[in-house]
C-alpha positions as CSV (number, residue, x, y, z in Angstrom):
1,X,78.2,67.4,156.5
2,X,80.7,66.2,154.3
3,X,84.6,66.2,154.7
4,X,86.1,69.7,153.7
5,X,88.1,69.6,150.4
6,X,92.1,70.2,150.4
7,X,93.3,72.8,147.5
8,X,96.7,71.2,146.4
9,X,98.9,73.0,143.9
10,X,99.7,71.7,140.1
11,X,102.9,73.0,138.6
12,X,102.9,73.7,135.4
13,X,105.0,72.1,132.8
14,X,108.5,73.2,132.2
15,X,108.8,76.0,129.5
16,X,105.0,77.0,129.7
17,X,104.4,80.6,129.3
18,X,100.4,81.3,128.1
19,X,97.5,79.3,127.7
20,X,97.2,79.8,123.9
21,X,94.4,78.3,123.2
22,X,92.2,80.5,126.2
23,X,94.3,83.3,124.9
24,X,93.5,82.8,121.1
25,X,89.6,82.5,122.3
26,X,90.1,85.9,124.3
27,X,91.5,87.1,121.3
28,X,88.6,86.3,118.8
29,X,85.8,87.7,121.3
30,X,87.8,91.0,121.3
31,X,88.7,90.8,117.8
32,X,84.9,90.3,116.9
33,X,83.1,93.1,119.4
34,X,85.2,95.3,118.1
35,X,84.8,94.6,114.8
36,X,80.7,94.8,115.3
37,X,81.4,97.9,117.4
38,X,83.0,99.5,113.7
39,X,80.0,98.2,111.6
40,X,77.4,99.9,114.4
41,X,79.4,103.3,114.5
42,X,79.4,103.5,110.4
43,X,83.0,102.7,110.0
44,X,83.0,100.3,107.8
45,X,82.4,100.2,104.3
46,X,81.8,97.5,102.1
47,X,81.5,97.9,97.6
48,X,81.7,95.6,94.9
49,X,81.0,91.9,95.8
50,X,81.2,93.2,99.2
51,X,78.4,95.4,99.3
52,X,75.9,93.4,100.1
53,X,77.6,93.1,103.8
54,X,76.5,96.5,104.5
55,X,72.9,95.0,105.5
56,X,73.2,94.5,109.0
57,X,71.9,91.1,108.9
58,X,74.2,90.0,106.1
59,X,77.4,91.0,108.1
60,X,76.2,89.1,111.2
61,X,75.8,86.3,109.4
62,X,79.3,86.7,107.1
63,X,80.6,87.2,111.1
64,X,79.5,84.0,112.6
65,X,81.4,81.2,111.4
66,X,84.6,83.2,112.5
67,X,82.8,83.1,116.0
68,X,82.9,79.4,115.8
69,X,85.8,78.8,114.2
70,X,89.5,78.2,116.3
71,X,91.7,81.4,115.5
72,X,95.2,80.4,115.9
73,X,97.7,83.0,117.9
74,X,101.1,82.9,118.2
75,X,102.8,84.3,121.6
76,X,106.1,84.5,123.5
77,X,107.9,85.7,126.1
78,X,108.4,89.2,126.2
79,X,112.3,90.7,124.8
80,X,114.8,91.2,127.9
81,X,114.7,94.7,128.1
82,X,114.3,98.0,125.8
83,X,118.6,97.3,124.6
84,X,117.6,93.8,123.4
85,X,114.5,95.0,121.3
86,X,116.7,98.1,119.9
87,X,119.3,95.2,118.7
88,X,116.8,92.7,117.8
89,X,114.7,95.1,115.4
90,X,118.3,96.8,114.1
91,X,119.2,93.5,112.6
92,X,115.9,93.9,110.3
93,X,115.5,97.3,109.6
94,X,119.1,98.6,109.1
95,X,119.6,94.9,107.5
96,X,121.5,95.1,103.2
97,X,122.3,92.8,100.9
98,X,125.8,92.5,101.9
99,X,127.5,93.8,105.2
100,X,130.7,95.9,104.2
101,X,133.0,93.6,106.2
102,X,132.1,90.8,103.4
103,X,133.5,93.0,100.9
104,X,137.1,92.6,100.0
105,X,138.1,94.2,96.8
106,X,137.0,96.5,93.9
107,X,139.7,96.2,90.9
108,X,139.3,96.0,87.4
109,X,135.6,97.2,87.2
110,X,135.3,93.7,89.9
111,X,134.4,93.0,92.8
112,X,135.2,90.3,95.1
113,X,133.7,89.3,98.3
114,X,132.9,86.3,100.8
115,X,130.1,84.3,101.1
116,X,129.0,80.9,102.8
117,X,128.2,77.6,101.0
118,X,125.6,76.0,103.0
119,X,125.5,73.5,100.2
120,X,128.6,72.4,101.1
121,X,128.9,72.3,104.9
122,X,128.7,76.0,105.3
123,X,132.0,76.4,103.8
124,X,133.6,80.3,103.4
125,X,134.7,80.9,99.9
126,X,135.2,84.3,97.7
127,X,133.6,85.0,94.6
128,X,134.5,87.8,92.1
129,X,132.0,89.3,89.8
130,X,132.0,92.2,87.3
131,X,130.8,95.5,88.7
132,X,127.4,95.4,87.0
133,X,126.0,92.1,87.1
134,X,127.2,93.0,91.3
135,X,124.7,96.0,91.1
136,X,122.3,94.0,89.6
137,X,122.3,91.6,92.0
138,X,122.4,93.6,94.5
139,X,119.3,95.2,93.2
140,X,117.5,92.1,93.4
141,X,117.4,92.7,97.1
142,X,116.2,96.2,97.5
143,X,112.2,96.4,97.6
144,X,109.8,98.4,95.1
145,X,108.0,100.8,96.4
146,X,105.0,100.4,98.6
147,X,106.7,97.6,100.5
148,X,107.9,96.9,103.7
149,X,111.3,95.5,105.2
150,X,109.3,95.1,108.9
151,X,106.0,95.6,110.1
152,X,105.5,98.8,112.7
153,X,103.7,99.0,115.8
154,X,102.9,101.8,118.1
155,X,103.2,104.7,117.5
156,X,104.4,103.9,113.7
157,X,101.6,101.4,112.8
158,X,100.2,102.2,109.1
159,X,96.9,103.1,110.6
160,X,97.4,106.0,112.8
161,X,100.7,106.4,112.0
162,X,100.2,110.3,110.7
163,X,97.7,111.4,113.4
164,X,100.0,110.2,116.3
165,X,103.1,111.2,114.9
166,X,101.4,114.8,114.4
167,X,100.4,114.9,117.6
168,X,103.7,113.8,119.0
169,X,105.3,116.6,117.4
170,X,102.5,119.1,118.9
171,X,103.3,118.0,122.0
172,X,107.1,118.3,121.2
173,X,106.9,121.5,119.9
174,X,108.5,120.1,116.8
175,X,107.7,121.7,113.1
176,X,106.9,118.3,110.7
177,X,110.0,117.9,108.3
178,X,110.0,119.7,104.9
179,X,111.1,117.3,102.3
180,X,113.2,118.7,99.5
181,X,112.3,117.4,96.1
182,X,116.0,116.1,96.0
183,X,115.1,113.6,99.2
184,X,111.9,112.4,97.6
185,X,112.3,108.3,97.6
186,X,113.7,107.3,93.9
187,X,112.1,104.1,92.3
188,X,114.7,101.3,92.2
189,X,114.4,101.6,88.5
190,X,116.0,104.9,89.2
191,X,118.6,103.6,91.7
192,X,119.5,100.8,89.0
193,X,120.1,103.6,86.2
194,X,121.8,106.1,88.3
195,X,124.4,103.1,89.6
196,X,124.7,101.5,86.3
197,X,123.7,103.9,83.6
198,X,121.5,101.0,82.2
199,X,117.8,102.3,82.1
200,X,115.3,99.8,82.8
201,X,112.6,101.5,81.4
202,X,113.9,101.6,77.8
203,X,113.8,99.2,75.0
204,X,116.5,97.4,75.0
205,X,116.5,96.7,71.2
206,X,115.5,99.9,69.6
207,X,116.7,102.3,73.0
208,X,113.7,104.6,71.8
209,X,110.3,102.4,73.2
210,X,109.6,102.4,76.7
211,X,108.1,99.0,78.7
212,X,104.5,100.2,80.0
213,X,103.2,97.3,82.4
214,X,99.2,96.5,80.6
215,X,98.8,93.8,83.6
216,X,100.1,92.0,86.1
217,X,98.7,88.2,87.4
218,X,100.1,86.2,90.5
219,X,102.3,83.1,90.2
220,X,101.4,80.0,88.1
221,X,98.6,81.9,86.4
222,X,98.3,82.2,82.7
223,X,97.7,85.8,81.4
224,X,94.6,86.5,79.2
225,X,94.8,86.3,75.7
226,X,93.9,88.8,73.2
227,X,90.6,89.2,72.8
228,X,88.6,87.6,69.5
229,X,88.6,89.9,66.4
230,X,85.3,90.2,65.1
231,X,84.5,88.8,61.8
């Protein structure tokens, strides 16, 4: 018989908190039985160029070079305690252009506040601008609709956000909020006139001709010309 084998204990190294790369491969398996789970229960639907995928043999085979490929995750520890996620998600979702303390005077149809010159060692100057080109500015940082300052989770991710939230309130006893047509969200073209009087929409040449958008193309694409008049 041969010797018995001693267990001896390996520390880990200093600051190590998950095995990311078993994790990421947990992740993918899940990620991908679930997925396949969808497809089998008629969940998912497929059209246009994708339609082709609704052939069960087709998606398994669209499926399997993500099987074999190495997803990347990105974990770490968890927040300190329900306070410190409260002020860590406050500083994005209640987050403006400029905090109030930054602002330091409104005279003459002006306005002067502080701001930081990291080109210049971080340095805190002033900077004094007329009223409107500080609204429009300011504009510049609010989002157009259909966007999102932060992602939700929980109870308030996109995808169930409605059914869960209903059934919160059932279980509440809670009647769903009635939104007044005065509350509904205004476009920031709105906001921009109702601030500065300025419509966006308008021409700004003839005042009468309103901007409708034809299309729109991403960054560093060129826009498609008018098509060939016929001879």
């Amino acid at each position: 018989m041969g010797s018995p084998r001693t267990a001896r204990w390996v520390s880990c190294r200093p600051g190590f908190f998950l095995p990311v790369r078993v994790l990421s491969r947990l992740f993918r398996r899940l990620f991908l039985q679930q997925l396949r789970q969808a497809f089998d229960a008629g969940k998912l639907h497929f059209f246009n160029s994708l339609a082709a995928l609704q052939d069960p043999d087709s998606f398994a085979s669209y499926l399997a070079p993500a099987a074999q490929a190495e997803w990347v995750v990105y974990a770490k520890p968890p927040f300190g305690g329900p306070q410190q996620v409260l002020q860590y998600l406050g500083r994005y979702t209640h987050r403006v252009a400029i905090s109030n303390n930054r602002l330091l005077e409104l005279s003459d149809d002006a306005v002067t506040f502080a701001w930081k010159d990291y080109r210049h060692e971080s340095r805190n100057k002033t900077m004094r601008l007329d009223a409107q080109e500080f609204t429009r500015r300011f504009l510049l940082h609010v989002l157009p609709t259909g966007f999102q300052r932060i992602r939700h989770y929980g109870l308030l991710a996109n995808r169930y956000r409605e059914v869960k939230l209903d059934h919160c309130r059932q279980l509440l006893g809670t009647p769903a909020p009635v939104l007044a047509l005065s509350d509904a969200p205004m476009d920031y073209r709105d906001r921009y006139q109702r601030l500065t009087g300025v419509s966006l929409r308008d021409c700004p040449h003839c005042g009468r001709g309103q901007m409708v958008r034809i299309e729109s193309f991403l960054p560093g694409t060129l826009p498609r010309g008018p098509p060939p008049t016929p001879s």
